[in-house]
C-alpha positions as CSV (number, residue, x, y, z in Angstrom):
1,X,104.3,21.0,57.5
2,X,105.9,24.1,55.5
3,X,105.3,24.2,52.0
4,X,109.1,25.0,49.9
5,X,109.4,27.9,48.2
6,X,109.2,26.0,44.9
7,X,106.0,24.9,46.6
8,X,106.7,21.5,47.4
9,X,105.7,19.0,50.7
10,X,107.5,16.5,52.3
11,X,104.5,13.5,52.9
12,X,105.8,11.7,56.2
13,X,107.0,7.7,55.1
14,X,103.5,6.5,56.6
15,X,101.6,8.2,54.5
16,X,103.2,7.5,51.3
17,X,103.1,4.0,52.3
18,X,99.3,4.0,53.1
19,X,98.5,5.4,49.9
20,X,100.7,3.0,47.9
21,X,101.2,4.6,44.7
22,X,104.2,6.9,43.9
23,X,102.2,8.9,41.8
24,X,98.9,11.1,43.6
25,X,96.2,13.5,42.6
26,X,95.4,16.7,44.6
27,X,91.8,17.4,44.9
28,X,90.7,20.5,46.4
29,X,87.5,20.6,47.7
30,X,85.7,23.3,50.0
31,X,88.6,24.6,51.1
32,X,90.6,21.6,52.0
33,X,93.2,19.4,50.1
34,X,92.9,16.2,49.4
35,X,95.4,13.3,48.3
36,X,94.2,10.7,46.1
37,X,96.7,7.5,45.1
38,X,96.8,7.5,41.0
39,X,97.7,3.6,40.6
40,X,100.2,3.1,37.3
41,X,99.3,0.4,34.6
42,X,102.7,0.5,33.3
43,X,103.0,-3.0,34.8
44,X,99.5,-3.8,32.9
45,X,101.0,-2.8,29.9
46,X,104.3,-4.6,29.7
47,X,103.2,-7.2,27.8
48,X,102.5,-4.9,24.7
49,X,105.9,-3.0,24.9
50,X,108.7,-3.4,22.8
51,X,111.5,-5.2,24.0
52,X,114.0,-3.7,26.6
53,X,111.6,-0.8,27.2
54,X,111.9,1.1,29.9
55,X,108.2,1.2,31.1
56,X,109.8,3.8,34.1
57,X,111.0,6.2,31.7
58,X,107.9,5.8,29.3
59,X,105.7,6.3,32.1
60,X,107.3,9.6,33.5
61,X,107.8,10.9,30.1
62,X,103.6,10.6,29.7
63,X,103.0,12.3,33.3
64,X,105.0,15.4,31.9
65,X,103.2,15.2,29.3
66,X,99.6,15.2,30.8
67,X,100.8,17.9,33.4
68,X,102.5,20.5,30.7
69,X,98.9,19.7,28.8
70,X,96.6,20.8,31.8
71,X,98.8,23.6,32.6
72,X,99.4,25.1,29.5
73,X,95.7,25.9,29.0
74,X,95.8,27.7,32.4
């Protein structure tokens, strides 16, 4: 597997299926990467949204904001 020059990995259809989540934490540890599935609770959560809410959206727009928080500090 190459890694892009904008640092990016194509995970084969089998894996992404296995892990079941579109969304995945890397973990490094001694040296090696691993992939862990991050499970969404937008679907948990619908119930509490306003109407015609696009919990899709909602949910990416939270995820850039977690990852411009972590990476900011860096």
């Amino acid at each position: 597997m190459k890694i892009s020059a904008k640092g990016q990995i194509t995970l084969p259809k089998y894996i992404r299926q296995a892990l079941g989540s579109e969304r995945i934490r890397l973990i490094l540890v001694n040296g090696q990467v691993r992939i862990e599935p991050v499970k969404s609770v937008a679907g948990s959560l619908r119930d509490y949204a306003k109407p015609n809410t696009d919990m899709t959206k909602e949910t990416d727009m939270a995820w850039d904001a977690i990852i411009r928080e972590q990476y900011a500090t860096r």
